[in-house]
TORMARVEX-799973 format. One record per atom (N, C-alpha, C): residue number from 1; residue in one letter; atom name; x, y negated, z. Coordinates in Angstrom, 1 decimal. Example, Ala and Ser with C-alpha at 12.3 -4.5 7.8 and 13.67 -1.06 7.14 Angstrom:
% TORMARVEX-799973
SITE	nr	rest	atom	px	py	pz
SITE	1	A	N	13.2	5.7	7.8 .
SITE	1	A	CA	12.3	4.5	7.8 .
SITE	1	A	C	13.2	3.3	7.8 .
SITE	2	S	N	12.8	2.2	7.1 .
SITE	2	S	CA	13.7	1.1	7.1 .
SITE	2	S	C	12.9	0.0	7.9 .
//
This chain:
% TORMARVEX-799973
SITE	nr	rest	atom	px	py	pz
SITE	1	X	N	19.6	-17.1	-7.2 .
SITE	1	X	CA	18.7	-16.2	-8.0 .
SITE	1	X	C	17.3	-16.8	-7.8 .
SITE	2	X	N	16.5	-16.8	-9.0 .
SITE	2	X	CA	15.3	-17.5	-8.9 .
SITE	2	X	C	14.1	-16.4	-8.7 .
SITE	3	X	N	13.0	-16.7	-7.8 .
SITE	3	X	CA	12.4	-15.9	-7.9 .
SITE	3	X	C	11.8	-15.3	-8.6 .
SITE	4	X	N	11.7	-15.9	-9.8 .
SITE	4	X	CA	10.6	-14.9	-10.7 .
SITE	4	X	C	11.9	-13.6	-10.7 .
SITE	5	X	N	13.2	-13.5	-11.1 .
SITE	5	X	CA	14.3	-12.6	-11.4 .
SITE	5	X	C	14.1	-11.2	-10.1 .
SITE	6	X	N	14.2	-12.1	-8.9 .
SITE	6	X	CA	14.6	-11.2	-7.3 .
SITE	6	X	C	12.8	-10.6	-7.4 .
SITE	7	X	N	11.5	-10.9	-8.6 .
SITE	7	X	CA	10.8	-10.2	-8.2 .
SITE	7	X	C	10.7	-9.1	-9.3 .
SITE	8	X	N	11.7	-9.8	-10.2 .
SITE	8	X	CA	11.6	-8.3	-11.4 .
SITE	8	X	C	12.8	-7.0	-10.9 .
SITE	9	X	N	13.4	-7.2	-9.9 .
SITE	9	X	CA	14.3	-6.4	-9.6 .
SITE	9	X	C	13.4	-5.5	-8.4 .
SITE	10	X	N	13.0	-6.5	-7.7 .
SITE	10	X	CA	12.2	-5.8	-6.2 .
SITE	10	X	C	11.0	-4.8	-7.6 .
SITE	11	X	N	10.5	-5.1	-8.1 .
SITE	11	X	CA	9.4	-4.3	-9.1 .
SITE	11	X	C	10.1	-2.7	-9.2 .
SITE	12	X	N	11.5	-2.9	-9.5 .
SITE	12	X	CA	11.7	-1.6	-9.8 .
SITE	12	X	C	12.8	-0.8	-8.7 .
SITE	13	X	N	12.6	-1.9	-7.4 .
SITE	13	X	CA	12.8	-0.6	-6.4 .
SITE	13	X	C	14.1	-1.4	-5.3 .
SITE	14	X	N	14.5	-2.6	-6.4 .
SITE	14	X	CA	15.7	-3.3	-5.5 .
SITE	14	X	C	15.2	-3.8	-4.3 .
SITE	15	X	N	16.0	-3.6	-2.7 .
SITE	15	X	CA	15.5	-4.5	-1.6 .
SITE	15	X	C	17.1	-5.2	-1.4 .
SITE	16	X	N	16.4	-6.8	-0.8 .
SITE	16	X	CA	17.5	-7.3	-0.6 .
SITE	16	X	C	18.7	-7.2	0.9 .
SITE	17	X	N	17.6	-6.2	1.7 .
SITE	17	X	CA	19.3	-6.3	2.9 .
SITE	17	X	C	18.4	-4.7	3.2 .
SITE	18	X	N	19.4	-4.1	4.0 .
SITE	18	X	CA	19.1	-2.5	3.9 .
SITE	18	X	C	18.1	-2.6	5.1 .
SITE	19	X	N	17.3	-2.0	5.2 .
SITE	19	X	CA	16.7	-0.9	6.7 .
SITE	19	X	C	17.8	-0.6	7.5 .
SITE	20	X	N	17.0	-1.1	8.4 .
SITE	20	X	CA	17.8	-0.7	10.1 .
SITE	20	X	C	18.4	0.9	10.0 .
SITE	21	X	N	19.4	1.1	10.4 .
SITE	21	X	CA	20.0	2.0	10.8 .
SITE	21	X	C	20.4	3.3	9.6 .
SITE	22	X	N	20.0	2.3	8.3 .
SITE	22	X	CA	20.2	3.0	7.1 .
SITE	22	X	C	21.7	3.6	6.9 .
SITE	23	X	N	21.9	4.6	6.0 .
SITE	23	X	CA	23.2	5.0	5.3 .
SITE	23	X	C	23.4	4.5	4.0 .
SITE	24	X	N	24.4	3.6	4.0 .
SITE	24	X	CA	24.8	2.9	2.7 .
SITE	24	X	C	25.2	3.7	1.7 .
SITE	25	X	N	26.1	5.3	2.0 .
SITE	25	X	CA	25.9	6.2	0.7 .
SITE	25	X	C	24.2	6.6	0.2 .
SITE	26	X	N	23.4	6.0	0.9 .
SITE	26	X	CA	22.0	6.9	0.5 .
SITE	26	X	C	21.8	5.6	-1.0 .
SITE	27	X	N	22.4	4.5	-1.5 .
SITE	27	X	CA	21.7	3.6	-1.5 .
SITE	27	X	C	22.9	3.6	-2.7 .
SITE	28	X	N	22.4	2.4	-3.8 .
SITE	28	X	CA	23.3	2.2	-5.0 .
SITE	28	X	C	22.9	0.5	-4.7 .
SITE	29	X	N	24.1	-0.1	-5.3 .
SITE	29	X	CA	23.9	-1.5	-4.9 .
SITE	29	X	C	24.4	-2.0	-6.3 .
SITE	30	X	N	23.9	-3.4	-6.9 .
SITE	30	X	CA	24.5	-4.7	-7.8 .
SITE	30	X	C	24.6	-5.7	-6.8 .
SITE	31	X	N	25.2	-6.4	-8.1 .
SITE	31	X	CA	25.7	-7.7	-7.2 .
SITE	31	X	C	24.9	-8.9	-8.6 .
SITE	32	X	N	24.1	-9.7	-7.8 .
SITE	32	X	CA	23.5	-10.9	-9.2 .
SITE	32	X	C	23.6	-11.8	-8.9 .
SITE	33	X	N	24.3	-12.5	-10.1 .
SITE	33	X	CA	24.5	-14.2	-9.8 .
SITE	33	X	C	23.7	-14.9	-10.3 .
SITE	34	X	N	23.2	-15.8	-9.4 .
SITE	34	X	CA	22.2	-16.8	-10.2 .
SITE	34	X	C	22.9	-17.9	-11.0 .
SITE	35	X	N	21.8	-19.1	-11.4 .
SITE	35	X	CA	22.4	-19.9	-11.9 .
SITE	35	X	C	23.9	-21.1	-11.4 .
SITE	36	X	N	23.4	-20.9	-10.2 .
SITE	36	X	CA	24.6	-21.6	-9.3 .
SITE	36	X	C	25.6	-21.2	-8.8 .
SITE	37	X	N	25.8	-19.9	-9.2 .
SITE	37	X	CA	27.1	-19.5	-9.7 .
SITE	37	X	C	27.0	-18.3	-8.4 .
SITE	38	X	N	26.3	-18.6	-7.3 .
SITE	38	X	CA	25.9	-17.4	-6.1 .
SITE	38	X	C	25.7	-16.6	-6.4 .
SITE	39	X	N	26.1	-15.0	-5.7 .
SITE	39	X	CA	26.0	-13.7	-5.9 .
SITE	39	X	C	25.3	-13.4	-4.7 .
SITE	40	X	N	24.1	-12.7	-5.2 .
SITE	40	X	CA	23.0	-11.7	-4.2 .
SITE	40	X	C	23.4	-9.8	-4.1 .
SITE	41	X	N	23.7	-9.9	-3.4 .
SITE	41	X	CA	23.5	-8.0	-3.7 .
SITE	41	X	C	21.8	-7.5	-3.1 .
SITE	42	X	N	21.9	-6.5	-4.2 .
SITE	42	X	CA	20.5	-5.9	-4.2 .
SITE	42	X	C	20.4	-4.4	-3.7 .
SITE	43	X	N	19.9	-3.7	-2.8 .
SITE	43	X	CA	20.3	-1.9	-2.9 .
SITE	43	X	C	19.1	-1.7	-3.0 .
SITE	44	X	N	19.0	0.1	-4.1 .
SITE	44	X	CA	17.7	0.5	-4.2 .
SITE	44	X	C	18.6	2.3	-3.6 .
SITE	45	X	N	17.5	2.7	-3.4 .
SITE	45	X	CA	17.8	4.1	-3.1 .
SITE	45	X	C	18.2	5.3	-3.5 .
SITE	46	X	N	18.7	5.8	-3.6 .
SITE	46	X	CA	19.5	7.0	-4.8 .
SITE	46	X	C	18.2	8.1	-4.2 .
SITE	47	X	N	17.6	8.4	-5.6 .
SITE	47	X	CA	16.4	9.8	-6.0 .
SITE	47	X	C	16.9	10.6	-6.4 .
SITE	48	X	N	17.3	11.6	-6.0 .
SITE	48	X	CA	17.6	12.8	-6.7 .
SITE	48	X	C	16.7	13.1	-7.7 .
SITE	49	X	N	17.2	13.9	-8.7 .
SITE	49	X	CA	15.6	13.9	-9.9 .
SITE	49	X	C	15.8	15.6	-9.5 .
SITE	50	X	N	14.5	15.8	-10.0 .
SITE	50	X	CA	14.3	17.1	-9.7 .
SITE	50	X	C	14.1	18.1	-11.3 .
SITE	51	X	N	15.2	18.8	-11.0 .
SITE	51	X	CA	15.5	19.6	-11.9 .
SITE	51	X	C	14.3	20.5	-12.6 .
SITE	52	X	N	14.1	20.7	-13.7 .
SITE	52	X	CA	13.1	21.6	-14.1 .
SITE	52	X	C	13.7	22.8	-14.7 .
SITE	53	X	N	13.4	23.9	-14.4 .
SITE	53	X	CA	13.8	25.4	-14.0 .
SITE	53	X	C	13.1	25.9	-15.1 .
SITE	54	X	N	13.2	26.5	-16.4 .
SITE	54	X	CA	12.0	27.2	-17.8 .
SITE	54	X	C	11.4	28.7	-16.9 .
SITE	55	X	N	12.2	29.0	-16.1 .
SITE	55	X	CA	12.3	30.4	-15.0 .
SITE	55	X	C	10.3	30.2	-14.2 .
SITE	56	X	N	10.6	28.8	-13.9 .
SITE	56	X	CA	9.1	28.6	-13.0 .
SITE	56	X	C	7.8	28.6	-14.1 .
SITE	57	X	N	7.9	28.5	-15.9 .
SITE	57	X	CA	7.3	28.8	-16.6 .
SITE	57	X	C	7.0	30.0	-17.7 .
SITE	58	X	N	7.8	31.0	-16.4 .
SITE	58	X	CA	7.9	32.4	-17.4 .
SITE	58	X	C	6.3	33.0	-17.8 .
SITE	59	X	N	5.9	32.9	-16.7 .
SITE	59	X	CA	4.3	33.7	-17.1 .
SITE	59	X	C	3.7	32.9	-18.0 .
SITE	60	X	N	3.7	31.9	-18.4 .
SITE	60	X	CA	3.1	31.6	-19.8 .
SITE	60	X	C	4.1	31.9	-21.2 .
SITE	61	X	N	5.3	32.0	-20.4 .
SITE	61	X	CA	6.1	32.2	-22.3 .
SITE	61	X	C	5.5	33.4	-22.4 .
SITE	62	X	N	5.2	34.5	-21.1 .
SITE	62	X	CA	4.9	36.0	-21.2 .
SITE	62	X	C	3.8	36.0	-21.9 .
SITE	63	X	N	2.9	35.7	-21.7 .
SITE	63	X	CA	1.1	35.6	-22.4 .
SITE	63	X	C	1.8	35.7	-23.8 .
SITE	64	X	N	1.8	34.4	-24.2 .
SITE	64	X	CA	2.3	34.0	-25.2 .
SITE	64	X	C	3.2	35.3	-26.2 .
SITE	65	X	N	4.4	35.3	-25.9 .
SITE	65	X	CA	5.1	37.0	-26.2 .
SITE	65	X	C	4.1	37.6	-26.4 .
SITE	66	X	N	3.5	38.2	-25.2 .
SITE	66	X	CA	2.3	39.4	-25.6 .
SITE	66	X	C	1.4	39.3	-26.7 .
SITE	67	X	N	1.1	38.0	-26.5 .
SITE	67	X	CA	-0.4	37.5	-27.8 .
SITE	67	X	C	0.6	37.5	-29.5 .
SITE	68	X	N	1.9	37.6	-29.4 .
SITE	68	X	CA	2.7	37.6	-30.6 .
SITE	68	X	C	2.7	39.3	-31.2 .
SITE	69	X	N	2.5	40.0	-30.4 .
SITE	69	X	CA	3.0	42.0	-30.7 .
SITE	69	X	C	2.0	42.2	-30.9 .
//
């Protein structure tokens, strides 16, 4: 794998060998071959996304309602 590649991957989060004493389910992994036919595995970390709730923006739908009657 050529560096300019292993830096466009590290940019969005890939590291090449885990943290000490890490959990391999916390982590999603590829596998990339470079030109010489070698395979690198890469792991980046699994984010949970955080859900957005319409519930946490009731008081403005309410204004809103009110300012409609």
């Amino acid at each position: 794998m050529t560096d300019k590649k292993a830096s466009n991957f590290e940019r969005i989060g890939y590291i090449k060998t885990l943290p000490i004493n890490a959990d391999i389910n916390n982590y999603e992994s590829i596998s990339v071959k470079n030109k010489d036919g070698k395979s690198t595995t890469l792991y980046r970390q699994i984010v949970e996304e955080r859900k957005f709730d319409d519930t946490t923006n009731f008081s403005s739908s309410w204004d809103v309602f009110n300012a409609l009657l």
